[in-house]
Every structure is written in structure tokens, then in C-alpha cells.
C-alpha positions as a Markdown table, in Angstrom:
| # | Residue | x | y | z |
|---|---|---|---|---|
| 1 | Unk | -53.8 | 96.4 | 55.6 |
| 2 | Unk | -54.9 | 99.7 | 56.1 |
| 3 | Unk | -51.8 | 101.9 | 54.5 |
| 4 | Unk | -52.4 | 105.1 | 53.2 |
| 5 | Unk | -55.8 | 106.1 | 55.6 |
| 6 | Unk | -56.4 | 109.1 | 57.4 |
| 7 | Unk | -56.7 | 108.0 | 61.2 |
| 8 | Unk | -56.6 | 111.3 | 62.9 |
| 9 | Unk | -59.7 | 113.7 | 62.2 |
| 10 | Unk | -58.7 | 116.1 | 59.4 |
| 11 | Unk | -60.2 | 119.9 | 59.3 |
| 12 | Unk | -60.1 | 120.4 | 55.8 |
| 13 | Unk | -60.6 | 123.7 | 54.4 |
| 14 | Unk | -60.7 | 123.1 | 50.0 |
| 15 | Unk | -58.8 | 125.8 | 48.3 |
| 16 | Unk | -55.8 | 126.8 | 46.3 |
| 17 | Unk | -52.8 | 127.4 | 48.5 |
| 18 | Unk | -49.9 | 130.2 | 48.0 |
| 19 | Unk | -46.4 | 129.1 | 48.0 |
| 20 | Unk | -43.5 | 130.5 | 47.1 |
| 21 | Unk | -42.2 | 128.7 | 44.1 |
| 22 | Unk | -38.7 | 128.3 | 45.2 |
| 23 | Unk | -40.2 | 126.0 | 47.9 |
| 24 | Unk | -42.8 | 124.2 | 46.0 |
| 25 | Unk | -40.2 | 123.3 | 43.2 |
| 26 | Unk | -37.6 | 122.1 | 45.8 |
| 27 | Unk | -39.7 | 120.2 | 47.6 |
| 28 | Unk | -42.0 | 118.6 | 44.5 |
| 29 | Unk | -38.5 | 118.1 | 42.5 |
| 30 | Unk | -37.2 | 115.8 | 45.7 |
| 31 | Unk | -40.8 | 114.0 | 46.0 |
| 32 | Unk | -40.4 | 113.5 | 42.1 |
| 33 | Unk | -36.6 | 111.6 | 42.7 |
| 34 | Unk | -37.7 | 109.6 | 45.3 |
| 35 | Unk | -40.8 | 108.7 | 43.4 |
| 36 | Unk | -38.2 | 107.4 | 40.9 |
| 37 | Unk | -36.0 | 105.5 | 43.2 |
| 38 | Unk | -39.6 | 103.5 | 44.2 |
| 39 | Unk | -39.2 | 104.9 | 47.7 |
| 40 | Unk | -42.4 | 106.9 | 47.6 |
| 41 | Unk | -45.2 | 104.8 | 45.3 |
| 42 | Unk | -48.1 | 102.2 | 45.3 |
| 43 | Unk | -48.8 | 98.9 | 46.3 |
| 44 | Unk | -50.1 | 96.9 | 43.5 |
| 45 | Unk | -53.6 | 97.0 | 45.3 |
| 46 | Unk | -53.3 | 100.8 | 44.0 |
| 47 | Unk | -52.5 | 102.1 | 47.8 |
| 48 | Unk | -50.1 | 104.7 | 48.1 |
| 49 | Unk | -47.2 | 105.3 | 50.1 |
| 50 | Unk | -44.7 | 107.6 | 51.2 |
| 51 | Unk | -44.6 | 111.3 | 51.7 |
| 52 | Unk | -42.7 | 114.6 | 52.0 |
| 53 | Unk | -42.8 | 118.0 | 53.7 |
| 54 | Unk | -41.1 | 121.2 | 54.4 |
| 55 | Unk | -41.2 | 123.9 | 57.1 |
| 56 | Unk | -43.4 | 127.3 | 56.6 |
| 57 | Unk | -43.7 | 130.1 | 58.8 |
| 58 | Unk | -45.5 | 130.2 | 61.5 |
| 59 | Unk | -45.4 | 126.5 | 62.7 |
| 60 | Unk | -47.0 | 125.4 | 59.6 |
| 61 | Unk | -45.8 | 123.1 | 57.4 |
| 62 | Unk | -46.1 | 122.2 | 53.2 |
| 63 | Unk | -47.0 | 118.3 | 52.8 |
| 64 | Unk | -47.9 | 115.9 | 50.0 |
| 65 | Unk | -51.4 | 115.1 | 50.1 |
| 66 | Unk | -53.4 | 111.7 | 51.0 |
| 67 | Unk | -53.4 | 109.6 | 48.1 |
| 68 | Unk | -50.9 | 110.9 | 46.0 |
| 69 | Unk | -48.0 | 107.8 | 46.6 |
| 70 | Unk | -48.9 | 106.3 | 43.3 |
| 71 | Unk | -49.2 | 109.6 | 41.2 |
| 72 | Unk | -45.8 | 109.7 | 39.1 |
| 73 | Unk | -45.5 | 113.9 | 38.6 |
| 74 | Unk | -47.6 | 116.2 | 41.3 |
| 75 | Unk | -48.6 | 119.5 | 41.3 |
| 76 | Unk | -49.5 | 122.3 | 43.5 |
| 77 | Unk | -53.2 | 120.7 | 43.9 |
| 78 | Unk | -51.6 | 117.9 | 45.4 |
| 79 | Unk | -50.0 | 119.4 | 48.5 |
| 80 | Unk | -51.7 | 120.3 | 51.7 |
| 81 | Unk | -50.6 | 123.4 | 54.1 |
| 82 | Unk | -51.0 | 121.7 | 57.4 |
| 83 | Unk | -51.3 | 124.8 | 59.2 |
| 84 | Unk | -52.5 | 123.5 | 63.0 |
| 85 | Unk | -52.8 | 120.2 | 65.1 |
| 86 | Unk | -53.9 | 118.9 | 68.2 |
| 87 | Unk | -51.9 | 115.7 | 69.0 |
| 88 | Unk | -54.2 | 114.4 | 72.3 |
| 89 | Unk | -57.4 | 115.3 | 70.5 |
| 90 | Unk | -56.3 | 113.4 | 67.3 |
| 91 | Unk | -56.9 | 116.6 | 65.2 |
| 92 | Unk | -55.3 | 118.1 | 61.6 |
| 93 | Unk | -56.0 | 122.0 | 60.0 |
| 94 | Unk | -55.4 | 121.7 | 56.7 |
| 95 | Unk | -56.1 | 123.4 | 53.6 |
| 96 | Unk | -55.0 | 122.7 | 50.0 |
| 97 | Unk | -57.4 | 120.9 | 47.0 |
| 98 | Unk | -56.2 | 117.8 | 48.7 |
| 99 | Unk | -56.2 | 116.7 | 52.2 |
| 100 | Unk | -52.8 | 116.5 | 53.9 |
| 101 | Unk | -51.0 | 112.8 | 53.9 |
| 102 | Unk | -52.1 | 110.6 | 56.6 |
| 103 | Unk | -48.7 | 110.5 | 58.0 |
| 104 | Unk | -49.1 | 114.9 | 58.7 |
| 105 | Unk | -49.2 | 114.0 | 62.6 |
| 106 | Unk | -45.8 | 112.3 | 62.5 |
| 107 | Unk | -44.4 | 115.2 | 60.6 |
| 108 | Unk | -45.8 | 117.4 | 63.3 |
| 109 | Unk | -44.3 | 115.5 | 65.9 |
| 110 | Unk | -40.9 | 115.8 | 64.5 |
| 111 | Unk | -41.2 | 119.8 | 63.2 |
| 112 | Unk | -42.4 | 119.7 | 67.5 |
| 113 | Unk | -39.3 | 117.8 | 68.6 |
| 114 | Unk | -36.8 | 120.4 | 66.9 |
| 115 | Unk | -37.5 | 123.8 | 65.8 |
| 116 | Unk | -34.1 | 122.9 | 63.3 |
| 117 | Unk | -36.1 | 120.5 | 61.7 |
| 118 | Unk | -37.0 | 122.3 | 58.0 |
| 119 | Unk | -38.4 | 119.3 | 56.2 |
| 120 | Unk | -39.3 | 115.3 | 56.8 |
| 121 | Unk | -39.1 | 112.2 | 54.5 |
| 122 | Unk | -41.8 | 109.2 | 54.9 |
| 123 | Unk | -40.9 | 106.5 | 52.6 |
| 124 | Unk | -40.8 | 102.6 | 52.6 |
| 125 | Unk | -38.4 | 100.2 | 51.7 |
| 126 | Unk | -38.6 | 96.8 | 53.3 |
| 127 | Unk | -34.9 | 95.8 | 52.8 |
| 128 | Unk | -34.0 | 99.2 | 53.9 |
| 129 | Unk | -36.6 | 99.0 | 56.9 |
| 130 | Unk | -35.1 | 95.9 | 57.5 |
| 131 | Unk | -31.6 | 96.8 | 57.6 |
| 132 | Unk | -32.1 | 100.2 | 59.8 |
| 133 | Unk | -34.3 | 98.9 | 62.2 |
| 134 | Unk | -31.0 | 97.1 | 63.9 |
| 135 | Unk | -28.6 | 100.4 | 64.3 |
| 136 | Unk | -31.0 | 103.3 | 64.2 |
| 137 | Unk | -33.7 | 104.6 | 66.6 |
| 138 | Unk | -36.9 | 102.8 | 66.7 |
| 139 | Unk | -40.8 | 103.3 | 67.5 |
| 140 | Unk | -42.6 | 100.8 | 69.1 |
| 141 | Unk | -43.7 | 97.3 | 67.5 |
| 142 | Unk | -47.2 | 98.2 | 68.9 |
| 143 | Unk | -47.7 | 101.8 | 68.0 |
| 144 | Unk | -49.5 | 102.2 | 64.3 |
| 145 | Unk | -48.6 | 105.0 | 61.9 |
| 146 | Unk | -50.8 | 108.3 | 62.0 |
| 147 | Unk | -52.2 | 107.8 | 65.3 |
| 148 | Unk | -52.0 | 110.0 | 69.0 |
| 149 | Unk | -49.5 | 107.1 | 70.3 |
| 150 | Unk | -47.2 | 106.9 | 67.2 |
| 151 | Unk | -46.7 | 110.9 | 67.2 |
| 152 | Unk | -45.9 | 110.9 | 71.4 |
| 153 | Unk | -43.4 | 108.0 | 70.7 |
| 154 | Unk | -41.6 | 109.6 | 67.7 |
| 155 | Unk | -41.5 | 112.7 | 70.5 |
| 156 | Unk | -40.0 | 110.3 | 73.3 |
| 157 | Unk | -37.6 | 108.6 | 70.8 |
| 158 | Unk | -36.1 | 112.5 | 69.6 |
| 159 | Unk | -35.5 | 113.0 | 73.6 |
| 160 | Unk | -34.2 | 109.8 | 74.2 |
| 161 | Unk | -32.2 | 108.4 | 71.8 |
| 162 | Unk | -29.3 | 109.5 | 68.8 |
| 163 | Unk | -32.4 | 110.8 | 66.5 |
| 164 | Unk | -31.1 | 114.0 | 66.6 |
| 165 | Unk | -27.5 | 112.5 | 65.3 |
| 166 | Unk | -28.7 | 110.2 | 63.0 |
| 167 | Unk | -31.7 | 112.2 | 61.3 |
| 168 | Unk | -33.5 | 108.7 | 60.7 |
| 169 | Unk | -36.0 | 106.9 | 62.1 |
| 170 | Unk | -37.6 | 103.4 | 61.9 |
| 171 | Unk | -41.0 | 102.9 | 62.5 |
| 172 | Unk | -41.3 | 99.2 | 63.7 |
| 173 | Unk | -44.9 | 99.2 | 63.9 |
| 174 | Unk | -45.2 | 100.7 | 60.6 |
| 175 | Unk | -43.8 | 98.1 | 58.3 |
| 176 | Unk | -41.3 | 99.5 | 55.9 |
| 177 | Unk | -41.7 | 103.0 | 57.3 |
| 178 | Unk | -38.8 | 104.7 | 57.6 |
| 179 | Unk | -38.6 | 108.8 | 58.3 |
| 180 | Unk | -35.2 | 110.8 | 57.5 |
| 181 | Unk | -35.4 | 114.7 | 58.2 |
| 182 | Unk | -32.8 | 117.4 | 57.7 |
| 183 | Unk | -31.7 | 121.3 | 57.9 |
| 184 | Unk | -33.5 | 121.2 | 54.2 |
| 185 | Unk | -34.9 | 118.8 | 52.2 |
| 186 | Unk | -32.1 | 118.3 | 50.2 |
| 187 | Unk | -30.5 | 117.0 | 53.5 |
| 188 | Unk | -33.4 | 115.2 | 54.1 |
| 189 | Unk | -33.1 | 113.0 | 50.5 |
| 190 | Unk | -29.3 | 112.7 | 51.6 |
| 191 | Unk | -29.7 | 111.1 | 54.7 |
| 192 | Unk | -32.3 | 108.4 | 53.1 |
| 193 | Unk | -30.5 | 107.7 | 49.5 |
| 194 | Unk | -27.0 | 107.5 | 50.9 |
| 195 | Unk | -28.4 | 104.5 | 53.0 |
| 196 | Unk | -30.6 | 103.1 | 50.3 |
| 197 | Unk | -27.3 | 103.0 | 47.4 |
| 198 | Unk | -25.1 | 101.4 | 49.8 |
């Protein structure tokens, strides 16, 4: 199982990042509910899962850092500014005192895809995954999370299929993995926990 490892090669630059509170206490207060819910956690071989982001300016983008599924409450230190990406060269910019989740070049796939596209929701549920994956747009059984392939199939699926309707994706090749996105992040947690309560 190889959950929760960085695949792509990360450009890390180890420093304190600036965000405006409004958006770290929207986005850390959602990450915190879905924490709750079990949707965003850890195996109990201690590996993590699940992650969130939101939209800065500038094509950059706020995200929960690598290794911080099983962590109950998260601060600032635990959040990455992805702030440039090469998808063909496999490449991440980050900075932050962590490095950004190994699911950042999905996240830049989708915040690609749709310039409406303010903020992203990786979590997994395998009765939810399970569920989904029948109605709702898929990836590939053969593409693996966090990879080149996975972030030019999330693109091909947003051109070709209802993702842009439905907000939700299923990543078949990712077991469990499911990604809901929204207008904001409260959106976002809508799409995903409307599903999850039924």
C-alpha cells in the first residue's frame, strides 16, 4: 500500500507562510469537520489520508500538508502554499514548514480544468467510493493517485464528462478516493457530506 507518499518531485522551500486568516480559519475549520466525520484520517498502520485546499491569487493554491491525515486539530505549520507545478515533468513548488499533500498534483489539475474552481476536497470512504463510483464520473482503474497520468485523466474527465455538474469525482484507481470541489469550500464539504448522510 503505498497511501499517503509523495510521488511527484516536491520543490520545497521551509518557511512560515502568510495567509489571511479569514482563509486559513475557513479552510482549517472544514478540514477539522471532515476530520470528525472520519472522512479525512489514518489507517491503523498510522498512514494518513485525505486532504483539502483552497484557491489563492495568482494560480497558487493553500493545501494540507503530507502527513497530516491522522493529526486531529492542524495549524498554520501544517499547510503548504503550492505556489507552481509542472504536470509532464512530475514537479511541485511549495513552501510552508510542511510539504504540500501528495495528492497537490490532482488539486492542480482540477484548479487547471476550471478557473471557478475555489477549493478541492480529497477524502476516502469505501462505502461512499463504492456507491459513487456507479453514477458519477470516474478515473481510470489503472491510473494511481499523485502521478503525471492521474492529473491528465482528472483533466480529460472535467472535459468530457458531467464533472463540471456534479462537482465529484471517483478515483477508481485510487481506492476509496473520492474528490468534491466547489465555488468555496463550504460548497465543497456540501457536495461530499450531503452524499455521505444519505
Amino acid at each position: 500500500m503505498d497511501e499517503g507518499y509523495i510521488k511527484f518531485q516536491c520543490h520545497w522551500e521551509q518557511k512560515g507562510i502568510d495567509i489571511i486568516d479569514e482563509v486559513f480559519d475557513e479552510l482549517n475549520h472544514y478540514r477539522s469537520e471532515l476530520f470528525k466525520l472520519g472522512l479525512i484520517g489514518a489507517y491503523p498502520d498510522g498512514i494518513g489520508f485525505g486532504n483539502i485546499s483552497t484557491r489563492l491569487d495568482n494560480n497558487q493554491f493553500l493545501i494540507s500538508g503530507s502527513a497530516t491525515g491522522n493529526l486531529s486539530v492542524l495549524n498554520r505549520s501544517h499547510y503548504a502554499i503550492v505556489n507552481d507545478y509542472n504536470i509532464e515533468a512530475n514537479e511541485v513548488y511549495c513552501m510552508g514548514e510542511t510539504k504540500a499533500s501528495s495528492e497537490s498534483m490532482s488539486h492542480a489539475a482540477l484548479y487547471e480544468s476550471d478557473a471557478n474552481i475555489k477549493a478541492i476536497i480529497h477524502i476516502h470512504n469505501l462505502d461512499l467510493w463504492q456507491k459513487l463510483k456507479k453514477d458519477y464520473p470516474v478515473t481510470p482503474d489503472d491510473i494511481s493517485y499523485g502521478t503525471p497520468e492521474m492529473a491528465y485523466s482528472i483533466m480529460d474527465v472535467y472535459k468530457q464528462s458531467e464533472l463540471s455538474i456534479k462537482k465529484l469525482l471517483v478515483m477508481l484507481g485510487h481506492k476509496e478516493g473520492i474528490i468534491s470541489f466547489g465555488g468555496n469550500v463550504k460548497e465543497a464539504f456540501k457536495n461530499l457530506v450531503t452524499l455521505y448522510k444519505v
